[in-house]
C-alpha positions in Angstrom: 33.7 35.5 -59.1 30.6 36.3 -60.6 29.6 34.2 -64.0 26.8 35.3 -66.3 25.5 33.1 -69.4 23.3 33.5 -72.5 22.3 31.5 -74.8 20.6 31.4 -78.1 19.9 29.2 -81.5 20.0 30.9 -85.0 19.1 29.5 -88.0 22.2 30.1 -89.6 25.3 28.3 -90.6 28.3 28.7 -88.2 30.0 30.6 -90.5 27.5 33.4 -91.3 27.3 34.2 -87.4 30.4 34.0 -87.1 31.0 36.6 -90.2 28.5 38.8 -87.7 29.9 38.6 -84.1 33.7 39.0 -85.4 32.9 41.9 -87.2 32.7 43.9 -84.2 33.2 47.5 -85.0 29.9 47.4 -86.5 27.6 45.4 -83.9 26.2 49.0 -83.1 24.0 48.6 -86.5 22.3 45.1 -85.0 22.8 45.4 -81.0 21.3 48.7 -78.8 23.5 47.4 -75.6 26.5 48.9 -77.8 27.3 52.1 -78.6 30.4 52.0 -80.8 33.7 49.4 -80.7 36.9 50.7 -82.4 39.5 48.4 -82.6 42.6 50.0 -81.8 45.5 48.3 -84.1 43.7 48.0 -86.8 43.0 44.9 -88.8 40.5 42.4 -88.2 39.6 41.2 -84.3 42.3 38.6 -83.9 44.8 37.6 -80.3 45.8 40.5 -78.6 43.6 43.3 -80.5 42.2 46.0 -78.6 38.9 47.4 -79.1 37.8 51.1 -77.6 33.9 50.0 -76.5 31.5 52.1 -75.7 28.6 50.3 -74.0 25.1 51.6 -73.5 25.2 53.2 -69.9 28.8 52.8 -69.7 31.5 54.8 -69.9 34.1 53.8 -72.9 36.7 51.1 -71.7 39.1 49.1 -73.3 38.8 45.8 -73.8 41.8 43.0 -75.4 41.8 39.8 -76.6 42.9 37.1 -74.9 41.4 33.8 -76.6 40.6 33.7 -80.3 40.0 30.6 -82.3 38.5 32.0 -85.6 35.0 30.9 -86.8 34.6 29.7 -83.4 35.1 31.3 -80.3 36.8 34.6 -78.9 36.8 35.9 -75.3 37.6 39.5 -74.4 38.2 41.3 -71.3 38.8 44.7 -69.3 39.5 46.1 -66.0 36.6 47.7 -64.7 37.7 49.4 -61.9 40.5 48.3 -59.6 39.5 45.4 -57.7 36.9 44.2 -60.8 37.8 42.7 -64.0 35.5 41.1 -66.9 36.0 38.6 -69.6 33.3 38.5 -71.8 33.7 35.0 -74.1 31.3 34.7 -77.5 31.3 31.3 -78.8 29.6 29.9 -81.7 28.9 26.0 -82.3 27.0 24.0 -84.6 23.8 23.0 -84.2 22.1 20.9 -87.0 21.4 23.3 -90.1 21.7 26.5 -87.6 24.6 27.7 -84.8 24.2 27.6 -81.0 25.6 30.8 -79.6 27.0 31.3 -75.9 27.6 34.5 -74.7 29.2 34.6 -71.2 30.4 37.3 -69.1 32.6 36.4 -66.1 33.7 39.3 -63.2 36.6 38.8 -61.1 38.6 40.3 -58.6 38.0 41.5 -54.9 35.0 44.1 -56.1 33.3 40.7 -58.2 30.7 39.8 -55.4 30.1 43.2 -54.2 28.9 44.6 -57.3 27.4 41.2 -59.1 23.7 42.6 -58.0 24.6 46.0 -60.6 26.6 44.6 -62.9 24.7 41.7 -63.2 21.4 43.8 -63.8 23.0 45.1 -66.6 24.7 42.6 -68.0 22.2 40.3 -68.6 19.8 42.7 -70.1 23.1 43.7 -72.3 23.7 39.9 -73.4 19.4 39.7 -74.4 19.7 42.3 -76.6 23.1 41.0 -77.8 22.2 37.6 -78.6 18.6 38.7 -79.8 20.3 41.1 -82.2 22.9 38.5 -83.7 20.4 36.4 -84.2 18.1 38.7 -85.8 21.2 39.9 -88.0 22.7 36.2 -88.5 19.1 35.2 -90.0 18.9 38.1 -92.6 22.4 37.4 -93.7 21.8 33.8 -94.0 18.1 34.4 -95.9 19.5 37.2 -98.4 22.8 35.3 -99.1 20.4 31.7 -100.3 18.2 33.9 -102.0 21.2 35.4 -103.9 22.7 31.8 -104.5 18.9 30.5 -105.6 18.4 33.9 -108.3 22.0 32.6 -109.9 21.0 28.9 -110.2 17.8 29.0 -111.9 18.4 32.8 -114.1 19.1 32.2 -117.7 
């Protein structure tokens, strides 16, 4: 096993990044590591969706979900090859006025230890631009939604 973490503090409430990182079909638009997610039976990412994701450098796999707690936490995973499986989890927590985000990929099976040097190259440089990204996203959500709330309190 072969367990990789990230994590980062955004100056946004829960639910904002939340709104963000569950919205997955269109992380390509805030993330380079990801080239395009489709989920698969339609709807919103929920238990047991699957999402067609096409990662930057990778070829397309499918990935399901197999924990979702909404406006929290929801961990996703894929087989690789034969031998290598990964769960990727993406959990969101308060912290103060802002969130504290962990992102966390996890490779199993009998190809895990072999090919943690590669996979874990990429992975972490996947996971800083993932978490940069959400956080850069999370911010401008959070800044233009208070600005919107602060024009409609004080207009006349």
């Amino acid at each position: 096993m072969a367990y990789i973490e990230q994590c980062v503090d955004i100056d946004a409430a829960p639910s904002v990044v939340w709104s963000v990182i569950a919205d997955v079909e269109r992380w390509p638009e805030w993330t380079r590591s990801t080239r395009s997610i489709r989920l698969l039976d339609g709807g919103e990412l929920r238990n047991t969706a699957r999402a067609r994701v096409r990662l930057q450098g990778l070829a397309p796999s499918t990935w399901q979900v197999t924990e979702f707690e909404a406006g929290r936490a929801f961990t996703w995973d894929t087989q690789v090859m034969p031998g290598l499986r990964m769960a990727a989890r993406h959990l969101v927590e308060p912290k103060g006025d802002g969130s504290h985000v962990t992102l966390s990929i996890t490779s199993t099976g009998a190809l895990a230890r072999m090919t943690a040097p590669v996979i874990g190259t990429m992975s972490r440089r996947g996971m800083r631009l993932e978490a940069a990204g959400l956080k850069r996203r999370s911010e401008e959500r959070a800044r233009s939604s208070s600005g919107a709330a602060s024009e409609s309190r004080f207009s006349i």
